[in-house]
N, CA, C and O atoms as a MOPAC input file, in Angstrom:
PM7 MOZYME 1SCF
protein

 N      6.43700 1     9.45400 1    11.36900 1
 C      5.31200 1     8.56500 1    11.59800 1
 C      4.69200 1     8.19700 1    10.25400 1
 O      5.04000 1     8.87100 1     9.28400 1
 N      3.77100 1     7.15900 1    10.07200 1
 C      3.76000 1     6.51500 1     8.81700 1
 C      2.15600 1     6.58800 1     9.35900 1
 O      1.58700 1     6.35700 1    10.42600 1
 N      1.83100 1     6.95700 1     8.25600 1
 C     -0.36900 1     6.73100 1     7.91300 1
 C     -0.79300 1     5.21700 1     7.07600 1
 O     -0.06000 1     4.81100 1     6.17500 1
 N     -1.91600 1     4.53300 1     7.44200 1
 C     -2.11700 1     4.00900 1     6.38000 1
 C     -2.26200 1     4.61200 1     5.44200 1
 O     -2.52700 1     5.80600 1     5.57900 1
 N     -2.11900 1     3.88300 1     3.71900 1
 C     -2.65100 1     4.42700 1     2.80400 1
 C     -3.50500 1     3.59900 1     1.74400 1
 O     -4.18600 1     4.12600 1     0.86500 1
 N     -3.37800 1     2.28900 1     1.94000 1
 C     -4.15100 1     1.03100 1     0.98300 1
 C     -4.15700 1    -0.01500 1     1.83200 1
 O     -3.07500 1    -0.33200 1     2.32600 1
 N     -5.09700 1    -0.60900 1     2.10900 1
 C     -5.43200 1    -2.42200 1     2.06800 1
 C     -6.07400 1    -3.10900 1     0.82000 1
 O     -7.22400 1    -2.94800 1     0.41100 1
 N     -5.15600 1    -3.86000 1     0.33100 1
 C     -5.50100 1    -5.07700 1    -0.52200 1
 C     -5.00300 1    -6.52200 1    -0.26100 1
 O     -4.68300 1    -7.06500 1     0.79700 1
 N     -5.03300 1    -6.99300 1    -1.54700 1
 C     -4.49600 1    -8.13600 1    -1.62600 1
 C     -2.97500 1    -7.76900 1    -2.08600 1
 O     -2.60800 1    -6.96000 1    -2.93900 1
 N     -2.07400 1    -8.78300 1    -1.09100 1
 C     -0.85600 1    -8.99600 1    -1.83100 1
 C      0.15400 1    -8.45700 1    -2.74600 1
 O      1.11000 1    -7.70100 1    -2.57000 1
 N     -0.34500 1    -9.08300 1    -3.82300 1
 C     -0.44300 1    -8.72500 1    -5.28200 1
 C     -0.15000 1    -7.36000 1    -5.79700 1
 O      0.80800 1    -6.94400 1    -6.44900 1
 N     -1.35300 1    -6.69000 1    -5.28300 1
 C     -1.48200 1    -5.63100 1    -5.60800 1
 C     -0.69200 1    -4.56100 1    -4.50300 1
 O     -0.14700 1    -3.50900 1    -4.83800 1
 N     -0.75600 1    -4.99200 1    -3.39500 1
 C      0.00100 1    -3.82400 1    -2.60100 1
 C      1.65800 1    -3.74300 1    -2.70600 1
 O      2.32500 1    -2.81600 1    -2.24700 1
 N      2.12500 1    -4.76400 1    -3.32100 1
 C      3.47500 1    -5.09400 1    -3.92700 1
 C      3.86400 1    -4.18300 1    -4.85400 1
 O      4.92200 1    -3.56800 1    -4.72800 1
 N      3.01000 1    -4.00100 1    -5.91800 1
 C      2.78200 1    -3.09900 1    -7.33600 1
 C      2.92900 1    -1.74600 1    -6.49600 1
 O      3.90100 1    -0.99500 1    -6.57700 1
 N      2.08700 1    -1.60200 1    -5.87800 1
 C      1.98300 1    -0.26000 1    -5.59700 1
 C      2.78400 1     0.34300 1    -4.59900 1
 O      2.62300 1     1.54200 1    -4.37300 1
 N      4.12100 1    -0.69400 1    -3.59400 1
 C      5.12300 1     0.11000 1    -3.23200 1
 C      5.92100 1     0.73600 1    -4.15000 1
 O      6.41300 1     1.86300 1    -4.21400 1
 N      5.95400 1    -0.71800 1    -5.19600 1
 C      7.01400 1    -0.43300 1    -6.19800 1
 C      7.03200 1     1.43300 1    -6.90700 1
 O      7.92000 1     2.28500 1    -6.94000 1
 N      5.64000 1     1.41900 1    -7.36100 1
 C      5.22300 1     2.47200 1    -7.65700 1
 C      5.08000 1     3.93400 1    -6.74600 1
 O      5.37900 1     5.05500 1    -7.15800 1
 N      4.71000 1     3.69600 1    -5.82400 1
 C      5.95900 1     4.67400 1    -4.86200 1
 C      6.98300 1     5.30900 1    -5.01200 1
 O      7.26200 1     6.49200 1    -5.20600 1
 N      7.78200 1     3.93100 1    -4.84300 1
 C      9.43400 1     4.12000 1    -4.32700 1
 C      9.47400 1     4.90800 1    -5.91300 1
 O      9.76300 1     6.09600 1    -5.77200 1
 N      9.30800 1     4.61400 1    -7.00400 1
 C      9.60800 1     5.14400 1    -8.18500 1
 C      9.02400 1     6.70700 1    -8.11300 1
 O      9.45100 1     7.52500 1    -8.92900 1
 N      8.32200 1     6.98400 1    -7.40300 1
 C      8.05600 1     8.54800 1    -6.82700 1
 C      8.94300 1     9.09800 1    -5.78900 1
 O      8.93400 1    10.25000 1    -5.35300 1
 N      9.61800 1     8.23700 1    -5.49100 1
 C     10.44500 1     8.42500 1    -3.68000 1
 C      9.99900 1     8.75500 1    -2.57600 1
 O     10.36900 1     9.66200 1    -1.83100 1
 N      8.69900 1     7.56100 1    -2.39100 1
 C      7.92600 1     7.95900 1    -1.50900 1
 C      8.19700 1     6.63400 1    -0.92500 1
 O      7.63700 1     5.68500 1    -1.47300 1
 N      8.98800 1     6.38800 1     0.13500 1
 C      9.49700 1     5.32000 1     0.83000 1
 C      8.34300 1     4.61700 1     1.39900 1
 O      8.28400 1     4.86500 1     2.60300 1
 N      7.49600 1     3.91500 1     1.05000 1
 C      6.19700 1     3.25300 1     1.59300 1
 C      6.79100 1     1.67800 1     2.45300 1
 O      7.77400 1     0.93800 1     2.42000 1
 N      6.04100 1     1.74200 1     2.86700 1
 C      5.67100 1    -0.20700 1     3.20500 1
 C      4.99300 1    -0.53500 1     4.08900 1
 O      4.47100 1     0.06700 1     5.02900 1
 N      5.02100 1    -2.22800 1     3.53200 1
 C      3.77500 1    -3.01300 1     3.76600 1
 C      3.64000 1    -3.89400 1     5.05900 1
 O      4.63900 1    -3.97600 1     5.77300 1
 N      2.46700 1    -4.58000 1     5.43500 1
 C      3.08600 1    -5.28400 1     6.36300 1
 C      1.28900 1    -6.56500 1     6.00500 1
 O      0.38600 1    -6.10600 1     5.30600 1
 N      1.20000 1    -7.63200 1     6.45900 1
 C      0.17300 1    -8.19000 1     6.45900 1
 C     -0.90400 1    -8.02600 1     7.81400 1
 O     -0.54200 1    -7.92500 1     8.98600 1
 N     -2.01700 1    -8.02800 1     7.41800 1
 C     -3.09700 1    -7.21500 1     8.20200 1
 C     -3.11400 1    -8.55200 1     9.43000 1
 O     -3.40100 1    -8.40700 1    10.61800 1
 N     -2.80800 1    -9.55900 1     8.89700 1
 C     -2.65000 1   -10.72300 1    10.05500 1
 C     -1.58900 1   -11.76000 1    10.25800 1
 O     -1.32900 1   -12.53400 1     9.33700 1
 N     -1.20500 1   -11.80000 1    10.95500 1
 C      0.17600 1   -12.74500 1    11.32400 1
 C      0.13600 1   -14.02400 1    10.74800 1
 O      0.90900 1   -14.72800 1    10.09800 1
 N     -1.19700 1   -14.11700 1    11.26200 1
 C     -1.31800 1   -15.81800 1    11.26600 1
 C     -1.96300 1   -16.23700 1    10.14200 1
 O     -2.83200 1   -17.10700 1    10.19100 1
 N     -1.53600 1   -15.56700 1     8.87600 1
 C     -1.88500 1   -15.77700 1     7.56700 1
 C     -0.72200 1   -15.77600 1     6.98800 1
 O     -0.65000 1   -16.00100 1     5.78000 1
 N      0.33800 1   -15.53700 1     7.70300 1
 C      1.85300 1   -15.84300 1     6.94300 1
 C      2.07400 1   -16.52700 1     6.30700 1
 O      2.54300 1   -16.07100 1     5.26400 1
 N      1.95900 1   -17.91100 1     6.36400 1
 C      1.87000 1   -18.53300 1     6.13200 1
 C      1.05800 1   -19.53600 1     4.92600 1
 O      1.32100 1   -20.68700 1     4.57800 1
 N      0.15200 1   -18.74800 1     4.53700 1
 C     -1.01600 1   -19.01900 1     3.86600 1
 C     -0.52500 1   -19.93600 1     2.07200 1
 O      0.18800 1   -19.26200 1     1.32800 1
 N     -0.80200 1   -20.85400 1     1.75100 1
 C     -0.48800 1   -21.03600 1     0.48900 1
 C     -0.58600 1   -20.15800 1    -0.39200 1
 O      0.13200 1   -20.50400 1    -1.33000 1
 N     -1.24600 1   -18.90200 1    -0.66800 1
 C     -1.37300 1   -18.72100 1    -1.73200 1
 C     -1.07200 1   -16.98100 1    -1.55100 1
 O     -1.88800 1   -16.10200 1    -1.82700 1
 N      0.10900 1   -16.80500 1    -1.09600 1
 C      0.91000 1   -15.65700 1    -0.99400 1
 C      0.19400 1   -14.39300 1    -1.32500 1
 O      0.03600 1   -13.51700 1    -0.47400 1
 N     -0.26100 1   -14.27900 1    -2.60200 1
 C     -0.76900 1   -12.76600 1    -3.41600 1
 C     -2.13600 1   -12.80000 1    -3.11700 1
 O     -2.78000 1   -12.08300 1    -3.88400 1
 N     -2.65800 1   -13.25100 1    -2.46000 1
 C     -4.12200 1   -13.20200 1    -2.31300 1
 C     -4.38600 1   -12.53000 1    -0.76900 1
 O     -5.49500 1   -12.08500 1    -0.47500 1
 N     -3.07500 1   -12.50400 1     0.32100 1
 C     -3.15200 1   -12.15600 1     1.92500 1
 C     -3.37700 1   -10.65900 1     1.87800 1
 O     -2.73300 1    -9.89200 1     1.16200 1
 N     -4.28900 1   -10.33600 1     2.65300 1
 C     -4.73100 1    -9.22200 1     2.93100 1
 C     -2.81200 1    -8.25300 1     3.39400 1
 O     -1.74300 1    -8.69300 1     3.81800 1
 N     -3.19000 1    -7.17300 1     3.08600 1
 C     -1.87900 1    -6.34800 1     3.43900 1
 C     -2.11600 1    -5.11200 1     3.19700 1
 O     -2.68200 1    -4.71900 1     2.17600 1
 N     -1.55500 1    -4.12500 1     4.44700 1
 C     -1.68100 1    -3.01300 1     3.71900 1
 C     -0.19100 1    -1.85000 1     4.06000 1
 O      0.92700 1    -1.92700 1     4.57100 1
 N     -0.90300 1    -1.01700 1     3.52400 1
 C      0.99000 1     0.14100 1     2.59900 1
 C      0.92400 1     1.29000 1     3.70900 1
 O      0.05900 1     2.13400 1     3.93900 1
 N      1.57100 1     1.14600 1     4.02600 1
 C      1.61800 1     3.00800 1     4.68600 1
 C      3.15800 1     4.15400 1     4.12300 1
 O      4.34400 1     3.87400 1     3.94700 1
 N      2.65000 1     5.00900 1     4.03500 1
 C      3.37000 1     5.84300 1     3.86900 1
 C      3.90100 1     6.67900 1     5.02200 1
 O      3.55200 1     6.19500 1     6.09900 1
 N      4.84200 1     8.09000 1     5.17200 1
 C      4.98600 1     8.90900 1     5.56700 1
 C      4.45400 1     9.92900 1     5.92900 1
 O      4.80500 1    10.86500 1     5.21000 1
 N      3.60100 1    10.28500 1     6.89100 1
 C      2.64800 1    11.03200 1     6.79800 1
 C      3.09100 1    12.01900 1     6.03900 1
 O      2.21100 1    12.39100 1     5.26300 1
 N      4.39400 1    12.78200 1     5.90400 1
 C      4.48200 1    14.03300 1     5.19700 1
 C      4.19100 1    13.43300 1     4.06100 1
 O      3.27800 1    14.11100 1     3.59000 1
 N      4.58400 1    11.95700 1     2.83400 1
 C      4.37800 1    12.10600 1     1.35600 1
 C      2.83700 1    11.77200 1     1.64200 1
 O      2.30700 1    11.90600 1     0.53900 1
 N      1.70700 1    11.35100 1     2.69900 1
 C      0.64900 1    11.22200 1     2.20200 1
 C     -0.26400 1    11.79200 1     0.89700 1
 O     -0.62100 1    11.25300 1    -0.15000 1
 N     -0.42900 1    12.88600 1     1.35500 1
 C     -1.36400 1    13.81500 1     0.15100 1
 C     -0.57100 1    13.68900 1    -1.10900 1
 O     -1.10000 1    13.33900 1    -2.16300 1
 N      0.65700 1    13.96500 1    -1.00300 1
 C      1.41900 1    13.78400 1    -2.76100 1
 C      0.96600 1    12.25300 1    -3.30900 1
 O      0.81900 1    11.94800 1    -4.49300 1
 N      0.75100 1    11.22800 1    -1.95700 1
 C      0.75800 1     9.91400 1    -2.74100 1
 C     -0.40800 1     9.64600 1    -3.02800 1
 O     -0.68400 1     8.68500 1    -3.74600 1
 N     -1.26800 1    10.41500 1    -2.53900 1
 C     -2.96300 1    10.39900 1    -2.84200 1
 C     -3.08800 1    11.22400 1    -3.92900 1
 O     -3.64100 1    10.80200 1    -4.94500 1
 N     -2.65900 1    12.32500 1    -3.86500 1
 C     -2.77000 1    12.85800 1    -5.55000 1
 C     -2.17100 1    12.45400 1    -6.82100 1
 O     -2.22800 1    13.11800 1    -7.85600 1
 N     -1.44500 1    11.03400 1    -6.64100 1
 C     -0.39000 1    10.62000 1    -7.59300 1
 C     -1.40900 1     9.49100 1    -7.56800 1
 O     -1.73200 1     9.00300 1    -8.65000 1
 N     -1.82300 1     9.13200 1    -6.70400 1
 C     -2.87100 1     7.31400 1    -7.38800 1
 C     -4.61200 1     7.67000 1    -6.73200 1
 O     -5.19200 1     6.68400 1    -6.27600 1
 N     -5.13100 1     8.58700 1    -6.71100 1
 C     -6.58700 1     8.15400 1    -6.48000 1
 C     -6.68500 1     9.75200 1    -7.17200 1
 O     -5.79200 1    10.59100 1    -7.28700 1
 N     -8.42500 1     9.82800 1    -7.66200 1
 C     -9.00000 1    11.10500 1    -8.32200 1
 C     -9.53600 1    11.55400 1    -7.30600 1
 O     -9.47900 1    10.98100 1    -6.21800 1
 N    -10.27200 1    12.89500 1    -7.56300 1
 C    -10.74300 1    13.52000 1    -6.59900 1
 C    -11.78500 1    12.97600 1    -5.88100 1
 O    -11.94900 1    13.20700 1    -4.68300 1
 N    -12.42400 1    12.34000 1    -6.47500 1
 C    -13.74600 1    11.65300 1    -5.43000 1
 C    -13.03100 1    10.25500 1    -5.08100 1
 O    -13.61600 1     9.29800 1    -5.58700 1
 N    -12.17500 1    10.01300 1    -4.51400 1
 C    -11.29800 1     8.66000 1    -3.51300 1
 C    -11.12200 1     7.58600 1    -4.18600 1
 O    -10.39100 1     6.74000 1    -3.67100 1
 N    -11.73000 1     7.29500 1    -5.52600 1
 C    -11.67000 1     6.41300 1    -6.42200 1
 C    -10.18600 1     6.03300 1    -7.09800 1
 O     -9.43500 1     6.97500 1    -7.34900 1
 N     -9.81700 1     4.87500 1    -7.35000 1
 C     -8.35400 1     4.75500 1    -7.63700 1
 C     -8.81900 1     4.83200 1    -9.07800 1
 O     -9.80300 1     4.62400 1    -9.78700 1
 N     -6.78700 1     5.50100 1    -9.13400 1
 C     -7.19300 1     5.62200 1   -10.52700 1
 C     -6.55800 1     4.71400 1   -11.52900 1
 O     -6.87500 1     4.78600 1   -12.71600 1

């Protein structure tokens, strides 16, 4: 089963599978709304990452500090 783990923009949730998978933490994304598929301006659509529930905590201790703040 897969947890969320980020909503952003696009852009940024792209970066941060990448950065994952380079941990081997098989993540992915999906867009928070369908009917924004479509949208001109691709990197700006809301989206968010989920992980594995088992790599959760490793992937939270690999990108946010102790008080939930990214790092």
């Amino acid at each position: 089963m897969n947890k969320l783990f980020f909503t952003g923009d696009a852009c940024k949730t792209e970066l941060l599978v990448v950065m994952l998978e380079k941990h081997d933490i098989a993540a992915t994304e999906e867009f928070v709304s369908e009917e924004l598929r479509e949208h001109e301006d691709e990197f700006n659509r809301e989206t968010r990452v989920y992980v594995p529930e088992a790599d959760y905590e490793r992937a939270r201790r690999l990108f946010y500090q102790d008080d939930g703040s990214e790092i």
